[in-house]
C-alpha positions, 0 to 999 in steps of 0.5 A, spaced: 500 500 500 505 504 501 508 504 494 501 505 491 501 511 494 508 514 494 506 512 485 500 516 486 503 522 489 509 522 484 504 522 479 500 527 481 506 531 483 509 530 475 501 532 473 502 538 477 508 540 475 507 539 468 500 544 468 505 549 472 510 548 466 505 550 461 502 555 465 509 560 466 511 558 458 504 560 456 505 566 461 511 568 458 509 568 450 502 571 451 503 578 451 495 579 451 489 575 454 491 577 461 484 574 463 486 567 459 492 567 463 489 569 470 485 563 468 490 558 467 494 560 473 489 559 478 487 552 474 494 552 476 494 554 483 488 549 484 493 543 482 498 545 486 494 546 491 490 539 490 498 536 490 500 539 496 494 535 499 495 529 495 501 529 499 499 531 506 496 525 505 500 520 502 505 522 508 500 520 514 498 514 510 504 512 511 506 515 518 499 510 520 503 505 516 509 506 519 506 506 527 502 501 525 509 496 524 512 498 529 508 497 534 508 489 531 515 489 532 515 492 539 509 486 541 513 481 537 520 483 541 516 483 548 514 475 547 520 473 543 521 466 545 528 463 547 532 470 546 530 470 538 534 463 538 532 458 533 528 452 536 529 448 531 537 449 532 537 449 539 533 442 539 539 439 535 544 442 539 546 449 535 546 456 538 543 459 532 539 466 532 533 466 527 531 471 524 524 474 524 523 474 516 521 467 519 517 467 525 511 462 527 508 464 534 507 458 539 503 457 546 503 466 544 510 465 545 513 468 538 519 464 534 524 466 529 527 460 525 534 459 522 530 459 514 524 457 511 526 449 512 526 450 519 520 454 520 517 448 516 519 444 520 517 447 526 510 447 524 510 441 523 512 440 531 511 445 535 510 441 541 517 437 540 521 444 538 517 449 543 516 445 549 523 445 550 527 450 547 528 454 552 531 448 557 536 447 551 538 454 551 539 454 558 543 449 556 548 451 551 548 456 555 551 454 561 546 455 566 543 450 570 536 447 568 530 445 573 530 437 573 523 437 570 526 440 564 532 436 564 527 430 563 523 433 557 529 434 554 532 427 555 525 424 552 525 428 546 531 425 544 529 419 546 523 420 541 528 423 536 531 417 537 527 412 534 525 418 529 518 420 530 
């Protein structure tokens, strides 16, 4: 939505500037008819005017727009899971920041992923990446891991194991 109207503002911009060219050259070659180019130069004046709204326009669709992405960000970064570290990742071991082009939500939690493949196949198993990615990051990280989480990491690798 941006680009189209960022286009539709420039076109009217070019509209506007066009009927002003014409109107300053028609001034400068009309000695005569001072009623004809008072005419044309509020003809002119009126386009100026319609592009300055344009404008005016345009800009606060885009300031909306703008807001409006940003505040998704924000709400995005204060539910994002594991530290923006990949799930899928840190399931098989690896320290790897995901990145947000590739984001899935789980339990209103939101995950970025490594790459498209590793988003697909977070979807396909949520539970198995999301349940104990954390404790995996915990982990990997060094610092100490409740026993509970402990058990739901060893019985995912089990699972993975006899590859379900």
């Amino acid at each position: 939505m941006e680009n189209a109207v960022k286009v539709v503002a420039g076109a009217v911009v070019v509209l506007a500037l066009t009927v002003a060219q014409n109107v300053s050259a028609e001034k400068g070659m009309m000695a005569q008819g001072s009623m004809m180019m008072d005419e044309k130069t509020a003809v002119g004046d009126e386009a100026v005017a319609v592009v300055e709204e344009a404008v005016v326009a345009a800009d606060e669709a885009v300031a909306d727009q703008a807001v409006a992405q940003a505040e998704q960000a924000v709400d995005a970064v204060d539910n994002l899971a594991v530290e923006g570290y990949c799930p899928v990742c840190l399931y098989h071991g690896m320290l790897t920041k995901g990145k947000s082009k590739f984001s899935a939500i789980y339990n209103e939690r939101t995950y970025y992923l490594d790459n498209q493949e590793q988003l697909d196949e977070f979807n396909k198993n949520q539970e198995k990446y999301g349940s104990v990615a954390a404790a995996k990051l915990k982990a990997l990280m060094g610092e100490e891991v409740p026993e509970a989480a402990v058990d739901a990491m060893e019985h995912m690798d089990h699972m993975k194991d006899m590859g379900k």
